[in-house]
N, C-alpha and C positions, 0 to 999 in steps of 0.2 A: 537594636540590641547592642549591649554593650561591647568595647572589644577587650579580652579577658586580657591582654598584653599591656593594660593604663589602667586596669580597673584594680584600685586597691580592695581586694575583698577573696577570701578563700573558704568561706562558712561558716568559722570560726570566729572571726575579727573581718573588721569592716571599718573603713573611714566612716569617722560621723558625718560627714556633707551625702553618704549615701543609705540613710537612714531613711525606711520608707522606698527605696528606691531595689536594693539587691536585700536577700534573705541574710543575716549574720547572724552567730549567738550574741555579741558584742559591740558595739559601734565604738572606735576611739580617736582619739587623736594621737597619731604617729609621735613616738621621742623622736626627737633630733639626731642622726648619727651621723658617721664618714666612715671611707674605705681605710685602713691601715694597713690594707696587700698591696702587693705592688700589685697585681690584677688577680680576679677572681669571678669565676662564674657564676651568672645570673642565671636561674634554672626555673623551670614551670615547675617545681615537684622536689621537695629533695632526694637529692642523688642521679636525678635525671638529666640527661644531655645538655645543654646553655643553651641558652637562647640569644642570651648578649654578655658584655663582661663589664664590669667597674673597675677603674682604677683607682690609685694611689688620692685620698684628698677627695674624692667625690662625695656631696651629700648625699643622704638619705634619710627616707621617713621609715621608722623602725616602730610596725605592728605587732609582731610577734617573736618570741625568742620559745625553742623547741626544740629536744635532742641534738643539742649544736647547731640548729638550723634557724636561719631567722629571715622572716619575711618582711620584705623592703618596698619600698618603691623611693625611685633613681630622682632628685628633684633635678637634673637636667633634662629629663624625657616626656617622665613620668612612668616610664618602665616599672612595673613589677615584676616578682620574682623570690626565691629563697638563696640565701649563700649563707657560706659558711658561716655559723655565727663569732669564731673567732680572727674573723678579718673586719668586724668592727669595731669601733673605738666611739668615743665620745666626741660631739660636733665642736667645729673648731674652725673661725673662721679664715680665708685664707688668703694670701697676699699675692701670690706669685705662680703661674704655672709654668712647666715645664717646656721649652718653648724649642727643644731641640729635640731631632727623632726619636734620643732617648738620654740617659744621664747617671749619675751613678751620686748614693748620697753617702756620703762618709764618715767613720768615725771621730776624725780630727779633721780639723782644718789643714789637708795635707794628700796630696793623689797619692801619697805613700802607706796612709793610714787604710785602717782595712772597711771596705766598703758594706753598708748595712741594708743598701736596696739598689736594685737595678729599674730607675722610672721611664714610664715612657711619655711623648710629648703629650701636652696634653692636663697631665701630672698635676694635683692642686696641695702646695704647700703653703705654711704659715710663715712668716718672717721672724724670727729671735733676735738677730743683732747681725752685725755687717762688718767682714774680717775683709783685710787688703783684698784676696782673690774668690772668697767664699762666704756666701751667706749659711749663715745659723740657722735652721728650718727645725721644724717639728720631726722631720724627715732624720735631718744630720745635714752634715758641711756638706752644700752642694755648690758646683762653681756659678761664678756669676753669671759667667756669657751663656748660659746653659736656661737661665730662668728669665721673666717675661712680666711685671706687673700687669696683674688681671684689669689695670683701668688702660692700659695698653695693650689691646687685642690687634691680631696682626687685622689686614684686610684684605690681602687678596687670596682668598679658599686655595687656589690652585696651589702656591708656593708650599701654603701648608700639607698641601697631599704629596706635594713632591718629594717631601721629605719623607714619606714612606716608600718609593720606588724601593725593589728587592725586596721587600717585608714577606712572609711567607704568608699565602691564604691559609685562615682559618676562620672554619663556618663560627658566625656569631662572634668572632673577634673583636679587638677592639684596641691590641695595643701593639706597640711598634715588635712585642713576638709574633702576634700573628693575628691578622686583621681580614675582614671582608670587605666587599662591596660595600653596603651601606654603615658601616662601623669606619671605611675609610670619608666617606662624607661627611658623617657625624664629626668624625675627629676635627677636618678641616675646617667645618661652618661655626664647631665649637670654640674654636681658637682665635675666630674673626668678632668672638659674641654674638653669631647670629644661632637661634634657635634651631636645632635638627630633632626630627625623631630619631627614633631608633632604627627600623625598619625601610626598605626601599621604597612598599608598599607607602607607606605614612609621608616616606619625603615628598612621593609622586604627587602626592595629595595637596603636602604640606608648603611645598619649596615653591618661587619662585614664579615667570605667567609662562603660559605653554606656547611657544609659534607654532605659526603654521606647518606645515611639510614644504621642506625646500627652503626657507630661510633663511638666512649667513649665519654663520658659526663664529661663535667668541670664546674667548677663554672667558673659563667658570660658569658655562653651559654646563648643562646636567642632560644626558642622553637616559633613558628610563626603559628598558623591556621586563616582559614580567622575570619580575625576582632576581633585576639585577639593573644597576646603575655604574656610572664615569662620567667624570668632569674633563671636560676639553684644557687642556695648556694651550692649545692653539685653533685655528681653525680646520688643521689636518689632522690631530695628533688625542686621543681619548687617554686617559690615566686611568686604569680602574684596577679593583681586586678582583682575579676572580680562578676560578677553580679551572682552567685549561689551561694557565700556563700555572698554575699555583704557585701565584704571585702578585704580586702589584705592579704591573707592569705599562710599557709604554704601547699603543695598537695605532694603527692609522683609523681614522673611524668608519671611513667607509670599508674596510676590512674586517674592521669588527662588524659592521652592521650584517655584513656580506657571512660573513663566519659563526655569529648567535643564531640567524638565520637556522644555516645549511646545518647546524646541529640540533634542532629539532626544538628549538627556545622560540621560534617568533619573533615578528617583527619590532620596529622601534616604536614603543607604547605614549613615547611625550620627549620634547625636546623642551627644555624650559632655560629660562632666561632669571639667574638669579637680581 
């Protein structure tokens, strides 16, 4: 069976590649679009709870547009979903992401001038021209040390999660306001170019070879219990997001393991080695 969270299809409208495969009124092929919010919720339903969020410069395959509501799927995941249909814009391809926990794009070439978006890392802008201390983005004047040619992706995941420490947890997060567990992976593996799901479940599956129990510990280990993930900085030390300190916070790991335990979460489901 399919899983409803990749599968572009809601009854209505259907990718054509699942033609013969799921029931639609429709089969088509997705327009082109990107996100022009600085983040916005990815929902099962409109008006229902997120399930994940999009940011600022992210593609999309755009099925359906409906009472301000339009159904998407994420072409970095493959996530589906409905969001707002006015945090769309037209596809646009992009030069530069946002390579700092988060960034500010401006009206003028000037920290003085008044600011038009608050991005977080991550972030995918287009390049216009190139001022002594700020580039020209599709976005506005963002400064330079802040941005990241997308053909130089950082590589060590860890550095990039670091840069969320203090970020507030928020379920199905995804940006430096407030992030999860597996949206702070996603963010990290995204930045490095390596491919993430969306979900903990999917990366458990997706990411990395599993060791055995007992193994030595590296940075940019992935520790995996159900419905929740952290990446090691070191061999003593896990990063994750998560809802008991509602935070992104720093844990010893064998304290975490000891603590998801004695809270009623279960053992450690895969230790993986990316």
């Amino acid at each position: 069976m399919s899983d409803p969270r990749l599968t572009p299809s809601n009854g209505r409208v259907a990718d054509i590649s699942l033609a013969g495969t799921v029931m639609a009124e429709r089969y088509i092929v997705a327009e082109a679009g990107r996100i022009i919010a600085d983040v916005v919720d990815l929902c099962p339903a409109p008006g229902k709870r997120r399930d994940r969020q999009l940011i600022y410069g992210e593609a999309v395959g755009v099925y359906e547009r409906q009472d301000g509501w339009a159904f998407v799927q994420a072409r970095k995941d493959g996530y589906v979903g409905y969001i707002r249909e006015s945090s769309l814009g037209p596809a646009l391809d992009p030069t530069h992401f946002v390579a700092t926990a988060g960034t500010h794009a401006y009206e003028g070439e000037s920290f003085k001038s008044r600011e038009l978006r608050s991005l977080s890392l991550g972030a995918r802008v287009a390049m216009r021209a190139e001022g002594p201390k700020m580039w020209d983005t599709d976005a506005g004047f963002i400064p330079k040390k802040h941005l990241r040619p997308l053909e130089k992706p950082f590589t060590d995941p860890a550095t990039v999660a670091q840069a969320f420490f203090g970020t507030p947890y928020l379920w199905g997060g995804n940006s430096r306001a407030g992030i999860d567990c597996s949206g702070l992976i996603q963010a990290a593996l995204t930045a490095c170019a390596v491919p993430c799901p969306g979900d903990s479940d999917l990366q458990r599956a997706a990411l990395g070879r599993a060791l055995p129990p007992g193994s030595d510990r590296q940075r940019n280990d992935l520790y995996f219990w159900k419905g929740h993930v952290g990446i090691l900085v070191d061999a003593e030390t896990l990063l994750h997001a998560n809802a008991h300190h509602m935070a992104t916070v720093y844990e010893p790991i064998e304290a975490a393991i000891l603590r998801i335990a004695a809270q009623g979460d279960g053992p450690v489901l895969a230790h993986k080695r990316l």
